[in-house]
N, C-alpha and C positions, 0 to 999 in steps of 0.2 A: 350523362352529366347529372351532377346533386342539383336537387332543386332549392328555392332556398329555404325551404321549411326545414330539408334535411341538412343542409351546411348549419342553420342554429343549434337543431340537435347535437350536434356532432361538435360545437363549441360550445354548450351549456357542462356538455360532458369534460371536456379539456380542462374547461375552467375550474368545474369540482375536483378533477382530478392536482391539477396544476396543487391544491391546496391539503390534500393528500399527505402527512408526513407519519406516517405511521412505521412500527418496526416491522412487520410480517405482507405489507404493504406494498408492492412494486412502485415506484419511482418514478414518476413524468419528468423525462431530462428535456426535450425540447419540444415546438409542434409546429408547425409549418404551412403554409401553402406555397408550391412550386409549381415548376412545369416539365413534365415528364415524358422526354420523346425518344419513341420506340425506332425498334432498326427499322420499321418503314419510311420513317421521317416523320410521322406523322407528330404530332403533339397534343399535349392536354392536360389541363390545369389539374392537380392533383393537393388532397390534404394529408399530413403526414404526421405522425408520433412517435417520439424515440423512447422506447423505456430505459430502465434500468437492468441490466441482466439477472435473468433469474437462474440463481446458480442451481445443479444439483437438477438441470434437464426439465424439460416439458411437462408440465401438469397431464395434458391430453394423451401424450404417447404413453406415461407412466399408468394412465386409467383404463387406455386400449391392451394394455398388456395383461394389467392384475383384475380388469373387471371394477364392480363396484367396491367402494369402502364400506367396510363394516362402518359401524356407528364409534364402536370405540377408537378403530387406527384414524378416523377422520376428525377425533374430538384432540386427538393427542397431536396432528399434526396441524391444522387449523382451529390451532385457543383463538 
């Protein structure tokens, strides 16, 4: 369970995000809190974010592939 130091954190962040409109920028579509029950039955309160899709695949899988960026391909693709 979050405690509630960490559910602030976790909504300080939302809210800077929420205000986010930038072009190269990923997009906060909604956020949430719900309730989220597993095939045991069990349940539990869960926080949630929806982004915006980032076209053109994964940042992470793309870096686990080619290794690190040079200095120059990472200035050319994050101005």
């Amino acid at each position: 369970l979050m405690d509630q130091q960490l559910q602030d954190l976790v909504y300080t962040e939302v809210m800077a995000m929420q205000n986010l409109k930038m072009k190269n920028v990923i997009e906060q579509i909604e956020f949430g809190k719900d309730v989220y029950k597993k095939d045991s039955g069990k349940e539990r309160e869960v926080l949630y974010i929806v982004l915006e899709l980032a076209k053109g695949g994964c940042l992470f899988d793309f870096i686990s592939n080619t290794g690190a960026f040079s200095e120059k391909f990472a200035r050319y693709y994050f101005k």
